[in-house]
C-alpha positions in Angstrom: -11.6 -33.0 8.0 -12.8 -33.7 4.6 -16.5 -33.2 5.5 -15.5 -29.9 6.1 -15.0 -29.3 1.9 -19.1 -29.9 1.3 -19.6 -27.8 3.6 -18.4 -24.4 2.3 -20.4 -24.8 -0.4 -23.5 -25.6 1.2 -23.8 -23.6 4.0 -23.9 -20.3 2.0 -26.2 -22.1 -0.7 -28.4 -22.7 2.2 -28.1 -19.6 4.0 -29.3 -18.0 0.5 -32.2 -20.0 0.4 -32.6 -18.8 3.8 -32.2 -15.5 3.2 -34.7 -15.2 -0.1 -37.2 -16.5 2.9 -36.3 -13.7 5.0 -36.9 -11.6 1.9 -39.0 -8.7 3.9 -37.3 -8.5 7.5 -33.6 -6.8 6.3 -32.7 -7.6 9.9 -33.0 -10.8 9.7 -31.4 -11.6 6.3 -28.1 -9.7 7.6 -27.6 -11.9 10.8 -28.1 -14.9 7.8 -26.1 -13.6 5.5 -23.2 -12.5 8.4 -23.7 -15.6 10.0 -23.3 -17.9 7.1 -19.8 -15.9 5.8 -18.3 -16.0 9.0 -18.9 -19.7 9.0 -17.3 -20.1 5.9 -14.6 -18.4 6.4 -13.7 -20.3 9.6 -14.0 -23.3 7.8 -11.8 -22.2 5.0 -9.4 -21.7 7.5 -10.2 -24.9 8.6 -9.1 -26.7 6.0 -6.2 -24.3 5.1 -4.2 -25.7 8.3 -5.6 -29.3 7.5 -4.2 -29.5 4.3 -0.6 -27.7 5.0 -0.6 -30.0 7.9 -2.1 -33.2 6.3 -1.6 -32.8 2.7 -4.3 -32.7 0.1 -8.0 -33.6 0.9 -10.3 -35.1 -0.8 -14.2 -35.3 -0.5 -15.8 -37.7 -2.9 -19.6 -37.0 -3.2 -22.5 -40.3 -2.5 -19.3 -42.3 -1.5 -18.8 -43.1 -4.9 -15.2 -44.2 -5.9 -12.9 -41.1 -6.7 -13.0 -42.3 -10.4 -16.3 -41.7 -10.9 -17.7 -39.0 -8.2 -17.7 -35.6 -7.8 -14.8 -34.4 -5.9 -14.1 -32.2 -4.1 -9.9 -31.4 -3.5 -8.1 -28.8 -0.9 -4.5 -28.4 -2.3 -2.6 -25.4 -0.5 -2.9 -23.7 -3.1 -7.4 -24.1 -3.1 -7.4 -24.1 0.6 -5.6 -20.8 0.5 -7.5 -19.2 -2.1 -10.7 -20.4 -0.3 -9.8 -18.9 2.6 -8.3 -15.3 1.5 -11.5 -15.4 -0.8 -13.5 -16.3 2.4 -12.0 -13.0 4.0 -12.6 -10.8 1.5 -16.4 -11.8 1.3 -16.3 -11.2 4.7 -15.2 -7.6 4.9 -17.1 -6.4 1.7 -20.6 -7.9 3.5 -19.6 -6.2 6.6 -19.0 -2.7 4.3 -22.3 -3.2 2.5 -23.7 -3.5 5.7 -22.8 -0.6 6.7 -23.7 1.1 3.2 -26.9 -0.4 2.5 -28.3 0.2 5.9 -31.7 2.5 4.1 -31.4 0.8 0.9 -34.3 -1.0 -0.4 -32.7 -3.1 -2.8 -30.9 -4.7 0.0 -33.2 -7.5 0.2 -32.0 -8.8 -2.8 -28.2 -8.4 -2.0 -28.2 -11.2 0.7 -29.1 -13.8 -1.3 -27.2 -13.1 -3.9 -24.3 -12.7 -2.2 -24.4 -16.2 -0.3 -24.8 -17.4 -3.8 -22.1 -16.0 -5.1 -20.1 -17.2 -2.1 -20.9 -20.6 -2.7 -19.8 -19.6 -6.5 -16.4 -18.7 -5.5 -16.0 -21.6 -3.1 -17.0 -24.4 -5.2 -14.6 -23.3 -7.8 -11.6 -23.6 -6.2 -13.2 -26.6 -4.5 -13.6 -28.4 -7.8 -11.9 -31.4 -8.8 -13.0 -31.8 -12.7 -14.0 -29.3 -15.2 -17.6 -30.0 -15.1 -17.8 -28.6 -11.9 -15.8 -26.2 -12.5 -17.7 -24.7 -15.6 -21.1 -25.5 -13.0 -19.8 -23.3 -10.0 -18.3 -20.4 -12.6 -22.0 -20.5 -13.9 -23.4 -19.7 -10.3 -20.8 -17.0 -10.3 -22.2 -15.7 -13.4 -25.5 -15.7 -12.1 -25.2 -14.2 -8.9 -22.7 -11.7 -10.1 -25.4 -10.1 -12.4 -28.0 -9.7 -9.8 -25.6 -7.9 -8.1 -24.4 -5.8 -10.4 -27.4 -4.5 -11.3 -28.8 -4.3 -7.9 -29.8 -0.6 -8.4 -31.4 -0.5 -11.5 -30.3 2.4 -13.2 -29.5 2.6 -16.9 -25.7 2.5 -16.8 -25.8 -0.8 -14.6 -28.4 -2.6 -17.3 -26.2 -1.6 -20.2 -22.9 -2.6 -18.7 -24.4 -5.8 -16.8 -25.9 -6.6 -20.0 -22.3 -6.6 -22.0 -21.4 -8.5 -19.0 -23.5 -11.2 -19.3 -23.6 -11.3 -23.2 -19.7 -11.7 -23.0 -19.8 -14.3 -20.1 -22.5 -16.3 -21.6 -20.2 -16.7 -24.8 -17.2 -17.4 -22.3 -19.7 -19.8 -21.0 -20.6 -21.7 -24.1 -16.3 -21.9 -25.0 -16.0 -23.3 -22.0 -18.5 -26.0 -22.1 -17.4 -26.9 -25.7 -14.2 -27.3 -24.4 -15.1 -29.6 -21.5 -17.6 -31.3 -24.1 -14.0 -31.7 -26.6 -12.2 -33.0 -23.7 -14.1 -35.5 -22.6 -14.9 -36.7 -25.9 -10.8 -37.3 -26.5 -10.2 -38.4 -23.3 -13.1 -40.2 -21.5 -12.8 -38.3 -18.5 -13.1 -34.6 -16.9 -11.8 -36.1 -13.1 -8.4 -33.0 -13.5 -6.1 -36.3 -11.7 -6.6 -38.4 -14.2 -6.4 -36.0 -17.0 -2.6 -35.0 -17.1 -1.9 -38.9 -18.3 -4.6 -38.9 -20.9 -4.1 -35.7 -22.2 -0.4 -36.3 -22.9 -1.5 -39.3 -25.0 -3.4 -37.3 -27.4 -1.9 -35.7 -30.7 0.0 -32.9 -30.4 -2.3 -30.8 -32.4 -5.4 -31.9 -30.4 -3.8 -31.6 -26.8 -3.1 -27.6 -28.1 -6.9 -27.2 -29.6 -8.4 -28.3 -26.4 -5.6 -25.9 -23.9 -6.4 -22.9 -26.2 -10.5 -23.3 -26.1 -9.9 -23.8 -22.3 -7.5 -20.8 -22.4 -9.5 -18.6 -24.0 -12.9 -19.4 -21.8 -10.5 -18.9 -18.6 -8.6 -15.7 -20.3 -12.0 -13.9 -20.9 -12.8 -14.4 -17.1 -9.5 -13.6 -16.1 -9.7 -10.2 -18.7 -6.7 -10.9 -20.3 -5.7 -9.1 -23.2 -7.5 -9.0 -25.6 -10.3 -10.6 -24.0 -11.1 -7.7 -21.4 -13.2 -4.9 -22.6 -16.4 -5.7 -20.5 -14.3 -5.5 -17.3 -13.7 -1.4 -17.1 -17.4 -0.7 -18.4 -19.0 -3.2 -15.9 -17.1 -3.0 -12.5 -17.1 1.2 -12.5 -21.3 0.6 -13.1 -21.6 -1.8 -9.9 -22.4 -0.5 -6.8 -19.0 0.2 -4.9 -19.3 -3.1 -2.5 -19.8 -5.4 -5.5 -17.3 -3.3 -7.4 -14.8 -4.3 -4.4 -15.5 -7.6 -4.2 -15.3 -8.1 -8.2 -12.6 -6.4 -8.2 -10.2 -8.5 -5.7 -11.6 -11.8 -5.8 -13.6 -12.6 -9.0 -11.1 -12.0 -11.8 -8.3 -14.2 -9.8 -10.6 -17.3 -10.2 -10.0 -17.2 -14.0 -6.4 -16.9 -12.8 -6.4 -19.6 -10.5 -8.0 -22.1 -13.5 -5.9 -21.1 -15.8 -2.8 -21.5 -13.2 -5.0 -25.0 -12.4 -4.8 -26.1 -16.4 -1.0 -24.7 -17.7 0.5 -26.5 -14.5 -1.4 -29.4 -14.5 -3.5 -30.6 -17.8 -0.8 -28.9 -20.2 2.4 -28.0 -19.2 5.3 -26.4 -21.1 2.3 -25.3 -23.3 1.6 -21.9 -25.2 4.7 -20.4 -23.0 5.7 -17.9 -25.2 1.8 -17.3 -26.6 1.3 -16.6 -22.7 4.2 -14.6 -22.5 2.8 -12.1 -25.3 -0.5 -11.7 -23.4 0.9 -11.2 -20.4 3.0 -7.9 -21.7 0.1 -7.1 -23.9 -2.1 -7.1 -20.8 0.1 -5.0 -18.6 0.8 -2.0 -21.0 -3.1 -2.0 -22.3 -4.5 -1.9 -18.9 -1.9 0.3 -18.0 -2.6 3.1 -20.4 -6.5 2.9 -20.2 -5.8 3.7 -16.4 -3.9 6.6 -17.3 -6.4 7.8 -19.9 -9.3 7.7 -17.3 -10.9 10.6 -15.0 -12.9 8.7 -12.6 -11.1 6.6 -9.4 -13.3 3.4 -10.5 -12.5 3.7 -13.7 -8.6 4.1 -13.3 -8.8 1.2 -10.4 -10.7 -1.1 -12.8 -8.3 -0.5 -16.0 -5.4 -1.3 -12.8 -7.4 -4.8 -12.4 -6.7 -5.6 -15.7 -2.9 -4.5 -15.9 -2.0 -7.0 -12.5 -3.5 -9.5 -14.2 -0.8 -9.5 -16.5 2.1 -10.1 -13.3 0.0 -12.9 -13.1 0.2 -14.8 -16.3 4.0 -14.0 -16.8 4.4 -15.6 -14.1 2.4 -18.7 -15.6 3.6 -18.5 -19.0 7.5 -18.5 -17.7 6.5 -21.7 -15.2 8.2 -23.9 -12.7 7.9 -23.7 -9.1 9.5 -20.6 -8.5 7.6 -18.6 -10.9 4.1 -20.3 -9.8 5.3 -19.8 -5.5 5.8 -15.9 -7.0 2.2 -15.7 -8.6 0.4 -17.4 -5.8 1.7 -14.3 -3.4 1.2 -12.1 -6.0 -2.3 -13.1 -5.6 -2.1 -13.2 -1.6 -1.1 -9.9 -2.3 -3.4 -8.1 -4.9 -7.1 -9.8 -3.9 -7.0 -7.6 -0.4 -5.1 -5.0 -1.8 -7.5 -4.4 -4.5 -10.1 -4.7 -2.5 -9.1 -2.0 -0.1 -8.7 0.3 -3.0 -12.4 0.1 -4.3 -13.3 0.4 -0.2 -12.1 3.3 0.1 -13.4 4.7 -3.0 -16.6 3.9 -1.8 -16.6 6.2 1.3 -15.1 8.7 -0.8 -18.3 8.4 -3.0 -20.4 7.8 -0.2 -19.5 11.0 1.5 -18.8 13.7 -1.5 -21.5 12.2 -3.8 -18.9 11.4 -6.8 -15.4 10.0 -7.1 -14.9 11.8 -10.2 -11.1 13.2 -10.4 -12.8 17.0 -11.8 -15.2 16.9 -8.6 -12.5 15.9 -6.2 -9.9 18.1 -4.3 -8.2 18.1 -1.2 -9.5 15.1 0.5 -6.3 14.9 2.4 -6.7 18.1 4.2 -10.4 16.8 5.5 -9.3 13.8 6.7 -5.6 12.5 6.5 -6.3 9.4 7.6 -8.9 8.6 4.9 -5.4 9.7 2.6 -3.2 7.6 4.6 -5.9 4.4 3.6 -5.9 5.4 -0.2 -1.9 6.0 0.1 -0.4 2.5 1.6 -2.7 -0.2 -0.8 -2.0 2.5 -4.1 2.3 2.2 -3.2 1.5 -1.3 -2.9 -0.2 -2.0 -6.0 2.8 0.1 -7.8 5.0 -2.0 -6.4 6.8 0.6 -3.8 9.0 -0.8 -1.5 9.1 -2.7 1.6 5.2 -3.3 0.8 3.7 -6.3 -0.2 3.5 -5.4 -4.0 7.0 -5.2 -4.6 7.7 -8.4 -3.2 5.5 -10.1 -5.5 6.7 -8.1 -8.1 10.1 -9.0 -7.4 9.3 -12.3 -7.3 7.8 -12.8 -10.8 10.9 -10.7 -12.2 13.5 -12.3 -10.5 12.5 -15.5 -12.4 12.0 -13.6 -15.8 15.6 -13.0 -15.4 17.1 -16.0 -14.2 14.7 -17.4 -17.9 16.4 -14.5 -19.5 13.1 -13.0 -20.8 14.2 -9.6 -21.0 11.4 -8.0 -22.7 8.9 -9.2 -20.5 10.9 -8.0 -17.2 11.5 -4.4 -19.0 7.9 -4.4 -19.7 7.3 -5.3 -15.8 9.3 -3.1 -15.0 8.2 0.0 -17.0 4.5 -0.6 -16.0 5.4 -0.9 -12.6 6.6 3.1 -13.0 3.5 3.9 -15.0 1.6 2.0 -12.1 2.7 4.8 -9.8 2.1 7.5 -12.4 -2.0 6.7 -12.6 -1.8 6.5 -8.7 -0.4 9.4 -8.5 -3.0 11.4 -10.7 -5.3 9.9 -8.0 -3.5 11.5 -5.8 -3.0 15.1 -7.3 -6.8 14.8 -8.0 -8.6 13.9 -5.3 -6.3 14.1 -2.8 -4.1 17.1 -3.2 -5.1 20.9 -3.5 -7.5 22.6 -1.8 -10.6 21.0 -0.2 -14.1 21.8 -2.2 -15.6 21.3 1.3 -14.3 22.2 5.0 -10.2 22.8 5.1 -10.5 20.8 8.2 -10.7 17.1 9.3 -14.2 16.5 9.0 -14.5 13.6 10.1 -15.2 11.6 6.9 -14.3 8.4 8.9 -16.1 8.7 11.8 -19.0 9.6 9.4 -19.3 5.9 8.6 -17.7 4.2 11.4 -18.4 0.5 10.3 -17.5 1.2 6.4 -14.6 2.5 7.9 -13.5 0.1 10.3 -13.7 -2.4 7.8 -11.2 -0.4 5.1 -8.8 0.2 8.1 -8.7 -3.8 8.5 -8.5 -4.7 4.8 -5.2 -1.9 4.7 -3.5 -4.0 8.0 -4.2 -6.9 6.3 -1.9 -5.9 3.4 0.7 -4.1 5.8 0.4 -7.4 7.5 1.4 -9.7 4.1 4.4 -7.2 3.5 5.1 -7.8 7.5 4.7 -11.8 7.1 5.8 -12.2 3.6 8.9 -14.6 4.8 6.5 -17.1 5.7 3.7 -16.8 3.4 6.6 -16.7 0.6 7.1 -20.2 1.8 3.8 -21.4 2.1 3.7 -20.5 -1.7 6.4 -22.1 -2.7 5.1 -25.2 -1.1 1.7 -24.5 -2.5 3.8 -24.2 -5.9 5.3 -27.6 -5.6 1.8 -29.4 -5.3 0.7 -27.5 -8.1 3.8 -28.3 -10.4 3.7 -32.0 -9.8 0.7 -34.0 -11.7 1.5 -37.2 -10.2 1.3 -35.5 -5.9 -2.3 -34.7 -7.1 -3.1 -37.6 -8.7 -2.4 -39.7 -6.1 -3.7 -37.8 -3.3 -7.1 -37.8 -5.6 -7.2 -41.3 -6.9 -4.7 -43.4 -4.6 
């Protein structure tokens, strides 16, 4: 099956080649573009079952020895963010379809898209930190055309803070892959662990913190966030959705890649300071805010920090507890940005002052809004609170009590920003008909999609026994060096 790992890379590479030749028949460039994510997505899961099956794959490039080639490596923990990641693509294209239907700018969204697909898979495909920095570029890339697909003056400005701020993530990052191969001869991530541990102390921390910071800054950790609520609210709301669940957990997933294997027991308690500082900032700028983007971006920033406590207090448990966290948030989030794009779609504006009684014209578009925002707060039985519960049931058994009061008390201020979502936009009287208007039916594939993104994460909460388990095995690959290392270069 390791033939299948090329091959989720290329096929959306191709099919945006394909679709820049389609450039003037729409038409065609959607069946590509559809076409080459469903693909993708069956492969990811593919290889998903492969690897929890058969253990980690490997797909070394040319034939060349592992050593010395470009791998490519499925863990569970890759194969499953390939294939959630895979999903979400999947539902946002199917959205933007139904969006973008009259939109002449669509031309230039296929492409892009494919290429940012291929971005997304050939990071967590990656099996050395050249690559890695090489397939974050093509993210980079893509993920400007995109979001400033419509040209207006708000999406230069912010796309160009975003690029400014990812260029200069970009040259970190490819000091710090210069630094590390310089001190260790190498980049291949399975033979790293053994050489980094070699070094100095003082070097080994140099080269985790430039690492840290380049991942941190596509992550938007604190303090290394601001372009992340001034770009996403400026994007168009598919690429604000698909930002928003799937792009910023890639700079998670590297930096859970790095702390577990390149440097572990590393900058714990330096983690553990971001990770607070990132929940309550994010936190409070989502309370400050007027506008649903705005407040859902600021949220983007605050789950990040769930995340890295989990990291920065380590060992299996703590890593099984962020991998659902993300199993969790990337659909989650996603469905919250969906949703707030019919909204926008239909009234004109998702602007909290322009916004009243949505409910009353169509409950179920409330009930869709509802079940992802009590899920992101971390409301019981759904999915959110389980991951939540997770990470804090290891910051206590660690006896990290700040951190777990700090969890705790954002989780409450969580619910208080959804809330004003809520009371806004939801609650009151209508500005338009007291009735259910049918906002749904209005846009009946947008719709469909959001209603399947929402099942999705009642679904995790309904499954979360075994997809608990399937991270805690995905855990257990990551926290043992050697497991890789010898599934990589036997």
């Amino acid at each position: 099956m390791t033939e299948l790992l090329p091959l989720a890379i290329v096929i959306p590479l191709g099919g945006a080649a394909a679709a820049l030749l389609a450039i003037r028949v729409r038409s065609v460039q959607r069946i590509i573009t559809i076409a080459c994510t469903v693909t993708t997505a069956l492969i990811a899961v593919a290889i998903l079952l492969d690897v929890d099956s058969n253990g980690t794959q490997v797909a070394s490039m040319g034939g060349w020895p592992p050593r010395i080639a470009i791998n490519l490596v499925a863990d569970r923990l890759s194969a499953l963010m390939l294939t959630i990641g895979a999903t979400m693509l999947l539902a946002v294209l199917l959205f933007a379809v139904g969006q973008r239907a009259d939109d002449e700018r669509s031309r230039w969204y296929h492409p892009a898209y494919l290429a940012l697909s291929a971005g997304v898979s050939g990071a967590f495909l990656a099996g050395d930190l050249f690559n890695l920095f090489v397939f974050f570029e093509v993210l980079l890339m893509s993920s400007y055309v995109l979001l400033t697909l419509e040209g207006s003056d708000s999406q230069i400005r912010s796309g160009t803070t975003y690029v400014v701020l990812n260029v200069v993530e970009s040259l970190v990052l490819v000091t710090g892959v210069a630094l590390v191969f310089a001190a260790t001869g190498t980049l291949n991530m399975a033979e790293l662990p053994e050489r980094l541990a070699a070094l100095p102390d003082g070097v080994r921390i140099g080269l985790n913190l430039l690492l840290l910071i380049a991942f941190g800054l596509k992550a938007a950790v604190f303090p290394l966030f601001s372009w992340l609520p001034d770009s996403y609210p400026a994007a168009p709301s598919p690429v604000s959705a698909v930002f928003a669940g799937l792009l910023t957990k890639i700079g998670v997933y590297a930096i859970i890649r790095t702390q577990t294997l390149l440097f572990p027991e590393t900058n714990r308690t330096l983690l553990l300071v971001i990770a607070g500082l990132t929940m309550v900032i994010g936190v409070f700028g989502a309370i400050a805010q007027n506008a649903m983007k705005r407040i859902l971006s600021f949220h983007i920033v605050s789950q990040i920090g769930y995340m890295i406590m989990g990291v920065a207090l380590g060992g299996t448990a703590a890593i099984a507890a962020v991998i659902f966290y993300m199993i969790h948030h990337i659909p989650v989030k996603t469905s919250l940005f969906l949703v707030e794009g019919i909204i926008e779609r239909d009234t004109g504006s998702s602007t909290l002052d322009r916004l009243s009684g949505l409910a009353r014209r169509s409950g179920p578009l409330a009930a869709l809004f509802l079940l992802p925002a009590l899920s992101l707060a971390g409301i019981p039985p759904l999915s959110g609170f389980i991951g939540k519960l997770g990470v804090v049931t290891v910051g206590l058994d660690q006896g990290s009590w700040w951190i777990v009061a700090t969890a705790l008390a954002v989780s409450i201020l969580t619910l208080v920003s959804m809330l004003k979502i809520w009371t806004g936009a939801f609650w009151g009287e209508p500005a338009g008909p007291d009735h259910d208007s049918g906002v749904l039916r209005n846009h009946p594939l947008m719709s469909s999609v959001t209603i399947a993104v929402v099942a999705l994460t009642v679904a995790i909460a309904v499954f979360a026994g075994p997809l608990y388990r399937f991270a805690e095995r995905a855990a257990a690959d990551v926290t043992t060096p050697a497991a890789y290392e010898g599934a990589v270069v036997p």
